[in-house]
Structure formats: C-alpha cells, structure tokens
C-alpha positions in Angstrom: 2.6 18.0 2.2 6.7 19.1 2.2 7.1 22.1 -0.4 8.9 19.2 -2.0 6.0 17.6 -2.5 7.0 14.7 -0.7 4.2 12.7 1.1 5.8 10.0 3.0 9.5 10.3 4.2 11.3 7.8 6.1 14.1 8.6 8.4 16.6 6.1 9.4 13.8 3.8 10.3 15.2 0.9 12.0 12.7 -2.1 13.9 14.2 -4.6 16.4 12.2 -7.6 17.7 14.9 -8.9 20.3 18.0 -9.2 18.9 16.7 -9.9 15.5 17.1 -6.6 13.0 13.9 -6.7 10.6 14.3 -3.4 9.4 18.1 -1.3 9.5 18.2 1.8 9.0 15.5 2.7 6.1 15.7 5.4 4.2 12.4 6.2 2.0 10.4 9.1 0.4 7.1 8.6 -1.6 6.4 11.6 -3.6 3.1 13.4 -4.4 0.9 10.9 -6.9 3.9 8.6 -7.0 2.9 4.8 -7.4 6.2 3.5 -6.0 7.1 -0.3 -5.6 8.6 -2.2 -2.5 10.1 -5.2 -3.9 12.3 -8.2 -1.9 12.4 -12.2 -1.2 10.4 -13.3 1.9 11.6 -12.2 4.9 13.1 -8.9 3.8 11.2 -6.5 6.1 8.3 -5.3 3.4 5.4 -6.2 5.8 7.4 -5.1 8.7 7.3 -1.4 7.1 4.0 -1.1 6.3 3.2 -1.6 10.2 6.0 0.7 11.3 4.1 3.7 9.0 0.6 2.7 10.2 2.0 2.2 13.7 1.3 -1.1 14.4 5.0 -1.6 15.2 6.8 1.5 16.7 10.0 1.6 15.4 12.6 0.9 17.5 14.6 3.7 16.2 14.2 6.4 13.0 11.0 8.9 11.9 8.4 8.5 10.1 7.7 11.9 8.4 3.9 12.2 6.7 3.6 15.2 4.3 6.2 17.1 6.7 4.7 16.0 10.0 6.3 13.8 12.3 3.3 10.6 12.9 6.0 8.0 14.6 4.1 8.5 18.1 0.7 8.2 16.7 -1.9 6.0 17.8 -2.3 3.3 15.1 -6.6 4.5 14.8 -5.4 7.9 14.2 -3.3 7.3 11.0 -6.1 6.1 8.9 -7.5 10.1 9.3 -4.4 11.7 8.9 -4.2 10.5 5.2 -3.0 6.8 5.4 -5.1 4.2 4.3 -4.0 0.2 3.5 -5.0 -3.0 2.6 -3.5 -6.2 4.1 -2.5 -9.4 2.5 -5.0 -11.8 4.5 -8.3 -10.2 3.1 -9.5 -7.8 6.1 -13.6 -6.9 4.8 -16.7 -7.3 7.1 -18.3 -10.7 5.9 -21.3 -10.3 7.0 -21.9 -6.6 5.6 -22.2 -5.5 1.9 -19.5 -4.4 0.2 -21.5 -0.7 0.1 -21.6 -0.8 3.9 -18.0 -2.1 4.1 -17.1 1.1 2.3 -18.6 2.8 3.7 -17.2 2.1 7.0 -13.9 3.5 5.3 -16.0 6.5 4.1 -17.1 7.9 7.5 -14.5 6.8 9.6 -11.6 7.8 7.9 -12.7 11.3 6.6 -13.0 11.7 10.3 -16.6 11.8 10.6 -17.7 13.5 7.8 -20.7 11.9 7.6 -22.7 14.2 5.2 -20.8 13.2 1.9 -20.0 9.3 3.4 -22.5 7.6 0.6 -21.1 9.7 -2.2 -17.4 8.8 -1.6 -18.4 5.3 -1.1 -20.5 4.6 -4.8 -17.4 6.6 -6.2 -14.9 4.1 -4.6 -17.1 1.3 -5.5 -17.6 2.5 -9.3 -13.9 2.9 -9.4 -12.9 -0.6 -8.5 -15.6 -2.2 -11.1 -18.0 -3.2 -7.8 -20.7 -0.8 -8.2 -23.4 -3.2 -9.3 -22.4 -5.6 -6.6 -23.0 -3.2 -4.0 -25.5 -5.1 -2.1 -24.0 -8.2 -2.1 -22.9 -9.5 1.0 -19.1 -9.5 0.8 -18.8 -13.2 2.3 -20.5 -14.4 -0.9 -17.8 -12.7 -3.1 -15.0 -13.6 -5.0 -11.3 -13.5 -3.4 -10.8 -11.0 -5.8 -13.3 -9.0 -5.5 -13.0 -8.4 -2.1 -9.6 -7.4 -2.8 -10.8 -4.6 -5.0 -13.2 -4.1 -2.0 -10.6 -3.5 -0.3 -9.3 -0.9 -2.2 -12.7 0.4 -2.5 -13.1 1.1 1.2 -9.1 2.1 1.8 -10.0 5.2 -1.1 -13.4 6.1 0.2 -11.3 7.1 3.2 -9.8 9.6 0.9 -6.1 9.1 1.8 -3.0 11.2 0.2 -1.6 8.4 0.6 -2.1 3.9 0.0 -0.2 1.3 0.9 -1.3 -2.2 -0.9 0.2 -4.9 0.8 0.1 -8.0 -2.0 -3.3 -7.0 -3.4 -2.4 -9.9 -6.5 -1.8 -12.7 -4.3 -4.2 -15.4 -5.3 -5.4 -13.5 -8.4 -5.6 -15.5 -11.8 -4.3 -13.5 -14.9 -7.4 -12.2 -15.9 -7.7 -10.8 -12.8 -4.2 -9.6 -12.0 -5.2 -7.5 -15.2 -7.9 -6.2 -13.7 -6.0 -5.2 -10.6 -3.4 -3.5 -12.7 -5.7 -1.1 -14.2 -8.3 -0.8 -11.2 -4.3 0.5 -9.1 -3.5 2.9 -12.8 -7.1 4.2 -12.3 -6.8 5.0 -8.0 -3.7 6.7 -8.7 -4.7 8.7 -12.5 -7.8 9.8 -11.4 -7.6 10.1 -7.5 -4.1 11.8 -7.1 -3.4 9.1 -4.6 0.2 8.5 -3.6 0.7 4.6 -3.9 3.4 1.9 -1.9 2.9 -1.5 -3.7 4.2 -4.4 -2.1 4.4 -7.2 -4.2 6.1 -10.6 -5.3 4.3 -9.6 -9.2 7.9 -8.4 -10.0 6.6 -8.3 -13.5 3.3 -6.2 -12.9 5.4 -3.7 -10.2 8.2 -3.4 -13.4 5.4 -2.5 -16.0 3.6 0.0 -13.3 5.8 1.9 -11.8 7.7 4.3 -11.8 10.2 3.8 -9.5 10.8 0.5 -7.4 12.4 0.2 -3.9 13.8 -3.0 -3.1 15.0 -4.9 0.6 16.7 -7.7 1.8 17.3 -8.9 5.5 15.8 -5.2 6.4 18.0 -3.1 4.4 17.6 -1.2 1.2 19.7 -2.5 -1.3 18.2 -0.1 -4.4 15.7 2.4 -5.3 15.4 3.7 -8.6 13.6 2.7 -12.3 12.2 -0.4 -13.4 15.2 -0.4 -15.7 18.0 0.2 -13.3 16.3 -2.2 -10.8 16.2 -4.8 -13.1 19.9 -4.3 -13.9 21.5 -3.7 -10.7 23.6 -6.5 -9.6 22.7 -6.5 -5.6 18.9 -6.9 -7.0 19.7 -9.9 -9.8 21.6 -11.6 -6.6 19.2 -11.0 -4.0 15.9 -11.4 -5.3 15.9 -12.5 -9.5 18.7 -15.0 -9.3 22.5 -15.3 -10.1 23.2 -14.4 -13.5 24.8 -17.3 -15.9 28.8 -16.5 -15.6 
C-alpha cells in the first residue's frame, strides 16, 4: 500500500499490437476499498487493461504500480499472490469440480500456499456470494449466474487487496443483475476489497460507484463521479449518444 492509500496506480500505460494503439497513454489510480468503474463502447481498450495489470499483455510502454511496488515485469502466475485477483467475461470455473473445490483452488493457491486456513476462506467466500448451500454441486450443473458469483467466490477466497470484474452481468436477467449488485456492495463493505468493474450495465456502474473511469479508442476521456460522468460532453458523445440540439 502507498501512504496514500493508493492500491493500484497506472503510469502512462500504453499497449501496441503492431501498429494498432489499444491502449495510449493511461493514467489510473484505484484507492484503498474504492469500487471504481471502467466504462467505454466496444473496442475501447477495457479488456486490454485488465490483461496489462494481470500481465497477460506487457505493456508496450508505462508502469503498473501495485500498492507502491512496481509488478509490470511480473510473471502473469505471480500476480494472483501479490494481491490481484479477477474474473473474466467467458465464465473460467472447473466444470467438472464443485464449486467448494473450485474455491478452493483460489483459497490455497492464491494465499500462496497457506493451506491450513484454505477451507475456512473458501465457506466464507462461498457464504458471501449466496452459494454456500450449493457447495457440492458440481459447477457444470449450475446456473450461468451462479457460476459467475462462483467466480467471485474463488477470486475473494484468494484474499486479494485488490478485484478486477471483467462484465460479471453479462447474461444476467434483472433479478439476477440485482443479486450481483449487492453480492459486489457486500465483497467490497465487508471484505475491504479494492474493486475495478468493467461493465456495459452503465446503469448499475452509475448507482454503485463511486467514481467511474471511462475510454475510447485506448484513451481516457474522464474519471470522476457518476454525476459528472453522466454529464460530461466527451462521455454523452462517445459512449451515451449525441444529445438532441
């Protein structure tokens, strides 16, 4: 952690596949128990960050800065036990494990090993999502939505500072959209985590957070409250729509 207590900060973080710029030049902080939304049209370079910070991608230029130490070098399998933990927009569990034995895969391997109090942080994880009594079930006879919270189940067993939920809505109906909402209050409120939310939900990211960060074409066009999102002019034209003249 900074003395700031900032937990993520990026520096100039720029990606290049060829000659086409994804990401240019992003600037980014994420502070202690901040739930923080990353918001943009398809195509704007939202994916592309979340696998600069868990080093899938290296970026082609810029830091990534994780609560004061510099991570941009890292191996992607070491970033989970630094404090980094994610879920991915194509549902990622074990199908032919339970969904106690896919958390606890986050559990043991992500508090690097510790695995004395593995089964504990698991059932935690799993009561905090609303999965607890499904705990046996095999996770390739659950719901698309509940494997989504599964996945959040096994990313927080890992006990990360920080969470980056890549789309964890996508497919959801509005009951369960409402289920996610509180089940991403909860993670934060009562673990302390830092959250990054992608998400096309512009209405659920707007009634969540507390600040929102938005891109287009790669670059960070504004980052401040739902309200001055919502009413910034680069924002309405990029992503909401042309305002009636």
């Amino acid at each position: 952690m900074q003395p700031d207590g900032t937990v993520l900060c990026l520096e100039a973080v720029t990606k290049r596949f060829g000659g086409l710029v994804v990401l240019d030049g992003i600037d980014l902080a994420v502070g202690r128990s901040e739930l923080v939304g990353l918001i943009g049209p398809n195509g704007a370079g939202k994916s592309t960050l979340f696998n600069v910070i868990t080093a899938i991608y290296a970026p082609t230029r810029g830091k990534v800065l994780f609560g004061g130490r510099d991570i941009t070098g890292a191996q992607p399998h070491h970033i989970c036990r630094f404090g980094i933990a994610r879920t991915f927009q194509l549902v990622r569990t074990f199908l032919t494990m339970t969904a106690f034995e896919n958390v606890m895969v986050g559990a043991v391997y992500g508090g690097g090993g510790r695995v004395r109090h593995a089964a504990e942080a698991a059932e935690q994880a799993l009561e905090l999502v609303g999965l607890a009594a499904k705990r046996n079930v095999t996770t390739a006879h659950m719901t698309l939505s509940d494997r989504r919270l599964l996945e959040i189940a096994r990313a927080v067993a890992s006990s990360p500072a920080l969470l980056l939920l890549d789309e964890p809505m996508a497919g959801l109906n509005p009951t369960e959209i409402r289920q996610m909402v509180e089940v991403i209050r909860r993670t934060r409120s009562e673990k302390g985590i830092s959250i990054l939310w992608v998400e096309h939900k512009v209405d659920a990211i707007m009634k969540v957070c507390s600040r929102v960060v938005v891109l287009d074409h790669g670059v960070k066009i504004a980052d401040g409250t739902p309200a001055e999102i919502v009413a910034n002019r680069k924002v309405i034209e990029a992503y909401l729509g042309e305002p009636a003249a």
